[in-house]
C-alpha positions in Angstrom: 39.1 -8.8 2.2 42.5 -7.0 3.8 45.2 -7.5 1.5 49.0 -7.6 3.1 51.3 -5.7 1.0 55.5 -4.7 0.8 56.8 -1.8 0.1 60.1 -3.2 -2.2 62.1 0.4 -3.1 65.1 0.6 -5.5 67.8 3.2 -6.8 70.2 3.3 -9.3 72.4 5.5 -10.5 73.9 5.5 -14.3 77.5 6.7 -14.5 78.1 7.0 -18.8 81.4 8.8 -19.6 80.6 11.5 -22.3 83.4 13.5 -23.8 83.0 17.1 -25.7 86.2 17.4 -28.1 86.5 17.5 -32.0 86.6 13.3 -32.3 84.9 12.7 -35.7 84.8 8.9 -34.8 80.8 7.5 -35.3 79.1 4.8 -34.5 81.6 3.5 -32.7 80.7 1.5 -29.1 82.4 2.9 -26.4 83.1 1.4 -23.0 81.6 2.6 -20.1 80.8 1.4 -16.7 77.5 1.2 -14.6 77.4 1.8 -10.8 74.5 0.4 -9.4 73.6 1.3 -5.6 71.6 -1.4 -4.2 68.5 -0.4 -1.8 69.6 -3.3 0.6 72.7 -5.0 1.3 75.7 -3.9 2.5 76.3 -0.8 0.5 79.0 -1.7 -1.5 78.4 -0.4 -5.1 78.7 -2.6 -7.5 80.1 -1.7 -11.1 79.7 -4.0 -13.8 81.0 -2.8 -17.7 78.3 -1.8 -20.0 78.3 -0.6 -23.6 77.7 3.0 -24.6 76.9 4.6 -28.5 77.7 7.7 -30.1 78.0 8.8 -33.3 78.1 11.9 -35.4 75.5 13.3 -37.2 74.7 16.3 -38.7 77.6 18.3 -36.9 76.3 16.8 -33.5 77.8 13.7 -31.6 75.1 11.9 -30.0 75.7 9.1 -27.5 73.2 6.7 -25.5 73.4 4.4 -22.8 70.7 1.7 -21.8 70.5 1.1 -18.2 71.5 -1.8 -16.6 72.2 -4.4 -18.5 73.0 -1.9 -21.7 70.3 -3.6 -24.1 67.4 -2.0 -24.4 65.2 -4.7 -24.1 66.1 -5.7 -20.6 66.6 -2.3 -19.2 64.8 0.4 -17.2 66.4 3.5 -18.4 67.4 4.8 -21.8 70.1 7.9 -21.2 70.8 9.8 -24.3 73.3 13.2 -24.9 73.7 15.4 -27.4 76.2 18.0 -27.9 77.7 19.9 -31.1 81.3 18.5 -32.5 82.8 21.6 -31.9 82.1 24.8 -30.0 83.8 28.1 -30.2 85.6 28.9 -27.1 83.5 32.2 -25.0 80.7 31.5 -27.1 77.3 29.7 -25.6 76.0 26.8 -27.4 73.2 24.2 -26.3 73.2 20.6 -25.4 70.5 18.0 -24.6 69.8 14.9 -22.0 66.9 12.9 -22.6 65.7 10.3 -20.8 63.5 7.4 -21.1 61.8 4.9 -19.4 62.2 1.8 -21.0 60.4 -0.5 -18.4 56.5 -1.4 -17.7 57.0 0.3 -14.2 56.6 4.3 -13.2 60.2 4.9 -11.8 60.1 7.7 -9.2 63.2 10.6 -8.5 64.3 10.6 -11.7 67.7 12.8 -11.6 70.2 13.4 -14.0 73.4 14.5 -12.6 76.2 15.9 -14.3 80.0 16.5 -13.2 81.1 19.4 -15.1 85.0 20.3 -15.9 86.2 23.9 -14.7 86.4 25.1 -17.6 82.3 24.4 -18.4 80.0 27.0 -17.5 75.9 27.0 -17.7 73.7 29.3 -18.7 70.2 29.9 -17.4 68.9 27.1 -16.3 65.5 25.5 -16.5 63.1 24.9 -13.6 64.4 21.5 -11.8 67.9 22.3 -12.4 70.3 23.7 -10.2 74.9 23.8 -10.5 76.4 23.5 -7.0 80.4 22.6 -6.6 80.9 21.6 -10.3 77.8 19.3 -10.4 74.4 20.1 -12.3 71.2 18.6 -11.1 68.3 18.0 -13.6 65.1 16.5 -11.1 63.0 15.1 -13.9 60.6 13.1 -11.2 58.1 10.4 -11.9 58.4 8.9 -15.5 55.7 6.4 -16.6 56.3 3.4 -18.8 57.4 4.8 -21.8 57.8 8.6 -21.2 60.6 10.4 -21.9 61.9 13.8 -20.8 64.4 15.9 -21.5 66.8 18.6 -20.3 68.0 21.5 -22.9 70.8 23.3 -21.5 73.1 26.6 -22.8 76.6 26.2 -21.8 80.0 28.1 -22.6 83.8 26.6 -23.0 86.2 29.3 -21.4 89.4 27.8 -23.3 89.9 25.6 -25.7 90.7 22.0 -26.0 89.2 18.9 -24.9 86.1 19.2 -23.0 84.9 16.1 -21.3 82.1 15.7 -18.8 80.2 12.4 -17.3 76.4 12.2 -17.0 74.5 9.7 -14.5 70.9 9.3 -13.9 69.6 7.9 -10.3 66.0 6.9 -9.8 63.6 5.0 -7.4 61.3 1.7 -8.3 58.9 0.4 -6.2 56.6 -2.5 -5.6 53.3 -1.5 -4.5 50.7 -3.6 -3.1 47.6 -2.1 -1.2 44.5 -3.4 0.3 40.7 -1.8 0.2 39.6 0.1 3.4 35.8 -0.7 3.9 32.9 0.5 5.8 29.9 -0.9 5.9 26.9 1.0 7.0 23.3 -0.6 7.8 20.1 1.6 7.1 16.7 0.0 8.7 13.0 1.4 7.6 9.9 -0.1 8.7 6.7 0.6 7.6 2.8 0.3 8.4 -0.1 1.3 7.4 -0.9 5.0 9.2 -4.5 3.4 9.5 -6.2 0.2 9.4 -9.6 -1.7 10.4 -9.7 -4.3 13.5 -9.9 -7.4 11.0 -7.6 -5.8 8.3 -4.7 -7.4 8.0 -1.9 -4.9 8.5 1.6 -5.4 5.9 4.5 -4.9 8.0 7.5 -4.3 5.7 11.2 -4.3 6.6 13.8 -2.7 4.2 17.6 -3.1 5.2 20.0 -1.8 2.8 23.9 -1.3 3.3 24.5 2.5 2.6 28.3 1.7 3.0 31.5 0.7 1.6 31.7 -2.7 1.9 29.7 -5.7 2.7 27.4 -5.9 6.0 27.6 -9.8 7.2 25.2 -11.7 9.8 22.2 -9.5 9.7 19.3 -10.1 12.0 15.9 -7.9 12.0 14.3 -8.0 15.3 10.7 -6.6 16.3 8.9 -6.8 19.5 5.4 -6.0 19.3 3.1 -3.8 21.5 0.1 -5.2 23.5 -2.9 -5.5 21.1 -0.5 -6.8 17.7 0.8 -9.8 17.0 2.0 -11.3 13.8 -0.9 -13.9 12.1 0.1 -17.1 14.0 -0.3 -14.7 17.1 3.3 -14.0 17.9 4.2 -10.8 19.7 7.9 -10.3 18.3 9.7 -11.8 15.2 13.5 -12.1 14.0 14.4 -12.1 10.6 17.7 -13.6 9.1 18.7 -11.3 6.6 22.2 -12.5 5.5 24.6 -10.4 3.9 24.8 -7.4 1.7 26.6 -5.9 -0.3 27.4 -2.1 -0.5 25.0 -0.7 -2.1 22.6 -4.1 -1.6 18.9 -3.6 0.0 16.6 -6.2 0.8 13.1 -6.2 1.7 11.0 -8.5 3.8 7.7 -8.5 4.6 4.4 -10.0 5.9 1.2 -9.4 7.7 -0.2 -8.3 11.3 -3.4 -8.5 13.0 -4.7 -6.2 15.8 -6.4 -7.4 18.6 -7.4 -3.8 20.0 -8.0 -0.4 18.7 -6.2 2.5 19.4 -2.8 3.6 18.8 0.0 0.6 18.3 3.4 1.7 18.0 6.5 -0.7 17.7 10.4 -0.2 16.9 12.5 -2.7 14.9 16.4 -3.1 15.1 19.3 -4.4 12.7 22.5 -5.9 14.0 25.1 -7.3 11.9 29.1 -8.2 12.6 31.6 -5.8 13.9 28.7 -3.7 16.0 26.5 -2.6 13.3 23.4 -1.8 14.1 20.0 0.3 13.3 16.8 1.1 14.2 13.8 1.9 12.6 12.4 4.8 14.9 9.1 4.4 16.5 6.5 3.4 13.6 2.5 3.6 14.5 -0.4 2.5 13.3 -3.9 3.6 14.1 -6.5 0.6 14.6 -9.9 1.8 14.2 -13.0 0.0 14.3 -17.2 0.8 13.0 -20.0 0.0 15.8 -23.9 -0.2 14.4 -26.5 1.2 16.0 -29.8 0.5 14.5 -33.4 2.1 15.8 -36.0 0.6 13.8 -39.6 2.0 14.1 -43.1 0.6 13.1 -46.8 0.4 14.0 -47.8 -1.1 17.5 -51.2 -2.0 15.6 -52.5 -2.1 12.1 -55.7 -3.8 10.2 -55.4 -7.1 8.0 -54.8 -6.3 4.1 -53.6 -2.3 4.7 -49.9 -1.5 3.8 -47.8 -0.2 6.4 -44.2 1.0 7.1 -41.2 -0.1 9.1 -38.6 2.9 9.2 -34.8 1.8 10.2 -32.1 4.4 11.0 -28.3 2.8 10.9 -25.7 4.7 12.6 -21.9 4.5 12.9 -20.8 5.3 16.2 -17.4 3.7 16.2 -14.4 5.4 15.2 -13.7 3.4 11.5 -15.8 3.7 8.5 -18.6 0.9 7.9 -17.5 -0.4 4.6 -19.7 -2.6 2.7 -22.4 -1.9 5.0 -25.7 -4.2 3.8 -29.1 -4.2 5.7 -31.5 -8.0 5.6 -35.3 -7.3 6.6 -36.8 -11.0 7.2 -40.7 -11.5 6.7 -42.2 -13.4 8.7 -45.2 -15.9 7.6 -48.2 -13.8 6.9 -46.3 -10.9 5.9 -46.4 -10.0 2.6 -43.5 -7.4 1.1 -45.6 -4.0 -0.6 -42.7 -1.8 -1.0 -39.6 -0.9 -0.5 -37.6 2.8 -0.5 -34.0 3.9 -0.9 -32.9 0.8 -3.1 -34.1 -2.0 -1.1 -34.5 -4.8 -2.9 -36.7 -8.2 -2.2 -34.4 -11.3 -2.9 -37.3 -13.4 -1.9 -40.4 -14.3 -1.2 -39.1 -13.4 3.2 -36.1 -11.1 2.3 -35.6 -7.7 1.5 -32.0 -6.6 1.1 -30.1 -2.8 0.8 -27.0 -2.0 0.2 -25.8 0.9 2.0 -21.9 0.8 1.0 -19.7 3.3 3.1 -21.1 5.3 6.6 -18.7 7.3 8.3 -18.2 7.3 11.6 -21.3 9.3 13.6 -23.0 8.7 10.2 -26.4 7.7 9.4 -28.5 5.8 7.1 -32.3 5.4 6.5 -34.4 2.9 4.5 -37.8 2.0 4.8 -39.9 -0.8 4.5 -43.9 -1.3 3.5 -45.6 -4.7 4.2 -49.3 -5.9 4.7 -50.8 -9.1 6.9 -53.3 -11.4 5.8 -54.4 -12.7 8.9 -54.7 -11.9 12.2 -52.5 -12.3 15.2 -48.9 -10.7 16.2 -46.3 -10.6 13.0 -43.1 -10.0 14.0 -40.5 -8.2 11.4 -36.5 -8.9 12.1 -33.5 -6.3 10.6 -29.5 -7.7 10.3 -27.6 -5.1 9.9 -23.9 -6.3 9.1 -20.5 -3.8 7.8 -17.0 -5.2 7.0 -15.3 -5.4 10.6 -18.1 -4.5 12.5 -20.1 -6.6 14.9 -23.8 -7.7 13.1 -26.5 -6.2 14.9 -30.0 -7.9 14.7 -33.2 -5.8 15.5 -36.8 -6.9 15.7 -40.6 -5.3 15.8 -43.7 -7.0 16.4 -47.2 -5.6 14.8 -50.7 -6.8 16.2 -52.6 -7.5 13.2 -56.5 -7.1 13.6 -59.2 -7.3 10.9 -61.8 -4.4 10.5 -65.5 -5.9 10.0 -67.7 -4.4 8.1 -71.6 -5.5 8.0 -73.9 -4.8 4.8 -77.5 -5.8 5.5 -80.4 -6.1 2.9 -83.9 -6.8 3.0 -86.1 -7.4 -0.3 -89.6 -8.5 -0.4 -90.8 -11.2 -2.7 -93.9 -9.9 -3.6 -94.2 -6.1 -4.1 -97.7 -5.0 -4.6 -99.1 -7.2 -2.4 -103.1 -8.0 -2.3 -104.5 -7.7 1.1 -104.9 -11.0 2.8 -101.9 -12.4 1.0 -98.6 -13.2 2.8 -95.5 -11.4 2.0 -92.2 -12.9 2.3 -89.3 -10.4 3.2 -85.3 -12.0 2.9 -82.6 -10.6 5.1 -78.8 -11.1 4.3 -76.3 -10.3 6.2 -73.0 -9.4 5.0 -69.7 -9.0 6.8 -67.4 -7.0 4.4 -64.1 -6.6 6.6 -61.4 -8.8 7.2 -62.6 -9.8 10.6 -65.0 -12.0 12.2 -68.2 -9.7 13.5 -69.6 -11.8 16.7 -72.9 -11.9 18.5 -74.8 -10.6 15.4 -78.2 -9.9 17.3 -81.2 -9.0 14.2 -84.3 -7.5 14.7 -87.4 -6.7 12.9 -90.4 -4.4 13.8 -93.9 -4.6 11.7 -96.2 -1.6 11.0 -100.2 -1.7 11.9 -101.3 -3.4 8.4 -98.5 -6.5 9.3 -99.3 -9.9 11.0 -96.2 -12.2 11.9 -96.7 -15.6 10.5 -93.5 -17.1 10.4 -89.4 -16.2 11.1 -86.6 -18.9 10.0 -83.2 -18.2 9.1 -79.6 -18.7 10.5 -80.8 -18.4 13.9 -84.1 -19.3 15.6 -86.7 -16.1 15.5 -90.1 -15.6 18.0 -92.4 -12.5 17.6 -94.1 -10.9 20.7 -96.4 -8.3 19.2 -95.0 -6.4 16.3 -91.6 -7.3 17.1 -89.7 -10.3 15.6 -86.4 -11.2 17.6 -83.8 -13.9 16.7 -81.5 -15.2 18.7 -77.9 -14.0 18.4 -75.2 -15.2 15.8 -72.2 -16.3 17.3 -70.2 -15.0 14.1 -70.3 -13.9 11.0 -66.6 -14.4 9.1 -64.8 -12.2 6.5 -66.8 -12.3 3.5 -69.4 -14.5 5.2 -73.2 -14.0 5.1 -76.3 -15.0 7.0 -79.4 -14.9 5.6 -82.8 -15.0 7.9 -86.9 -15.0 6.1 -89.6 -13.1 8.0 -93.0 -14.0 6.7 -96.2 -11.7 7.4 -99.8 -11.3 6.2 -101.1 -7.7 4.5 -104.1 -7.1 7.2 -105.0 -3.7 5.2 -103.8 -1.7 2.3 -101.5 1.0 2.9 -97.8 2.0 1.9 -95.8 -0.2 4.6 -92.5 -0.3 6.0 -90.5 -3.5 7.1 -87.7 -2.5 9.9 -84.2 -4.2 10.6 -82.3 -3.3 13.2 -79.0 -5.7 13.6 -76.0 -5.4 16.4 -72.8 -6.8 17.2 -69.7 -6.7 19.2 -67.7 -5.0 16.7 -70.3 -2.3 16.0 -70.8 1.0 18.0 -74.5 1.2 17.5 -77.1 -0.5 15.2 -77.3 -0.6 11.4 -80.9 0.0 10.5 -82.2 -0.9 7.0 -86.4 -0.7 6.1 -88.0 -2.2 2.9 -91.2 -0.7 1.6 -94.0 -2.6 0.4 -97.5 -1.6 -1.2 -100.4 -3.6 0.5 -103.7 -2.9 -1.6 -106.7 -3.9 -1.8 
């Protein structure tokens, strides 16, 4: 706050009427009179009696004089002199002035003046004194409440006789009032994050502070955002009431942005406060960045029921932020069953396999693999989410044709090995289909040597013989695991060592499985 002040200025001027001669009279009061020269008015001194003391003491007659009411207690000044009783004429001796200042105020131009009688002459004098036309001037200057200075001075008496000479003292008092010249200063910084992700939040924060000498008042903040940030309710500028501060005083506001956009976003905020203040934050940018997946995942076109095979999935960054958190969901579908699983996938279920990639850089890459195996045929078809913090998820999918592998195991036995010619002999065909797929239009066949005659053929499928050759009539399919079983039945004509052919085809086989059974006929 601006204080008014007065400047209220004083001077007075002690007149005390000391006299140099041989009196021997002490501690007697003496009457003097005061001149006071007021500082305003019309300029007519006014002198008013007041009450001086001196005494002897020790060969030295000392006098005082309290200025201006003569008590102590109520006045400013305290004069005091002291000079020897007696003095030889032509010979120097010393004298001294003190002064004191009695009141609580500095008083300023303190002088002491004396008027000297022709007869006195001075010595050297000390620094602040000086004699011109019979008058000695001591400039003592600024005495504080309390202090007292004095004068010491060597004089000489030409002739003898009475030596008298009159002291006064004129100083200055003032009232002094002032006020406190102020200048506030405003200092704005704004901050941001030199980097962020496209769904970070970004912390904006605002620090005012008053570097100067008195208080700022009325401060607004005021930020006007670039295309592509807006504060989180979607705002593009904001004004923030920041009050007052003190010298010295800094506050600090803050909150968060959102991006919209990468790329570089750069913004300035202002301060403005009463009587023109102002500052500005200087342009302040932050870089939004953001991660893009790109996945290529790779697998079989083809593969047989019940054998493991891999899926291989590359992820890539190809955006300009990192991919933090970055996790990778394989989803098995029915018939699929989970074998394997590399570079720390786990299965979370019975459908799910899960890895963890954590951090890829920007044009960085990560590979996992996956091993599975069908039960059944038909077209399975394997799905990948890949999913980072801030990036879009990016879903993949592979379809495998499943197809079994069939795999036929025929036998023949005979039932009665020797056999007595004339006797029928009873040979049992199976039929096996190993694989894991259907083998269709199973076709069997049987041929008989010189020493066989057909009797009889019954079985899965209807059989006729024309000449040595037994046919049956085809087998629309045999199923994984499955069997057929057919009986050929034949009579020993003549002893020899014999051999029973079977020849059997199908759609899934590339030429004819052949199996023979041999069989003693004797006789």
């Amino acid at each position: 706050m601006l204080r008014s002040y007065r400047m209220i200025s004083a001077a007075a001027t002690v007149a005390a009427a000391m006299i140099f001669s041989g009196c021997t009279n002490s501690n007697k009061p003496a009457e003097s009179t005061v001149t006071v020269q007021p500082a305003e008015g019309d300029g007519t001194p006014q002198t008013q009696p007041v009450m001086s003391m001196t005494k002897v003491e020790n060969g030295m007659v000392r006098g005082s004089l309290a200025y201006p009411t003569g008590d102590p207690a109520s006045s400013a000044l305290l004069l005091e002199k002291s000079i020897p009783a007696e003095v030889l004429a032509g010979k120097a001796f010393a004298y001294e002035i003190k002064v004191t200042n009695l009141s609580k105020n500095k008083l300023e131009g303190v002088e002491v003046m004396e008027i000297l009688p022709a007869s006195l002459k001075l010595g050297d004098l000390s620094s602040g004194s000086t004699v011109k036309d019979g008058t000695a001037r001591h400039l003592l200057g600024t005495l504080a409440p309390g202090e007292s200075k004095t004068v010491k001075v060597s004089a000489t008496a030409a002739n003898p006789g009475a030596l008298n000479s009159c002291a006064t003292v004129n100083y200055n008092t003032s009232l002094c009032m002032g006020t406190t010249v102020v200048q506030p200063a405003l200092k704005l910084t704004k901050s941001l994050p030199s980097e962020v992700l496209l769904c970070d939040p970004i912390l904006a924060k605002y620090v005012i502070s008053n570097t100067g000498s008195g208080p700022a008042k009325g401060i607004k903040i005021d930020d006007t955002f670039p295309a592509g940030l807006t504060t989180a309710d979607g705002k593009s500028n904001i004004s923030i009431d920041a009050g007052t501060l003190d010298a010295g005083e800094t506050r600090e506001v803050s909150f968060n942005l959102k991006a919209t956009k990468t790329g570089e976003l750069v913004s300035k905020a202002t301060a403005k406060a009463e009587d023109g203040l102002t500052s500005d934050s200087g342009d302040v940018k932050v870089v939004v960045r953001q991660p893009k997946l790109d996945v290529k995942f790779e697998g079989p076109e083809k593969e047989f029921i019940g054998r493991p095979f891999s899926y291989n999935l590359v992820v890539t960054n190809t955006g300009d932020g990192i991919a933090k958190d970055s996790v990778v969901i394989a989803t098995l579908p029915q018939g699929a069953k989970f074998e394997k699983a590399a570079d720390g996938g786990v299965a979370i279920d019975a459908s799910h396999v899960q890895w963890s990639l954590g951090e890829i850089a920007p044009k960085g890459s990560k590979k996992v693999s996956l091993a599975v195996s069908g039960s059944q045929a038909g077209t399975i078809k394997n799905s990948v989410a890949v999913q980072a913090r801030c990036a879009e998820t990016v879903t993949v999918a592979k379809e495998t044709s499943l197809t079994g592998i069939s795999a036929i195991l025929v036998e023949a036995i005979d039932v009665s090995d020797p056999i007595e010619v004339g006797q029928n002999e009873t040979y049992i065909i199976t039929v096996t289909n190993q694989g894991s797929a259907p083998d269709t239009n199973v076709k069997l066949i049987c041929t008989l040597e010189e020493q066989m005659e057909f009797v009889s053929a019954t079985g899965q499928t209807n059989g006729k013989s024309e000449g040595k050759t037994v046919s049956f009539e085809p087998l629309a399919a045999i199923g994984p695991k499955g069997k057929a079983v057919w009986q050929v039945v034949v009579k020993a004509k003549d002893s020899g060592d014999v051999r029973f052919k079977i020849n059997v085809t199908s759609d899934q086989l590339t030429r004819p499985v052949e199996e023979t059974e041999a069989t003693n006929f004797y006789k």
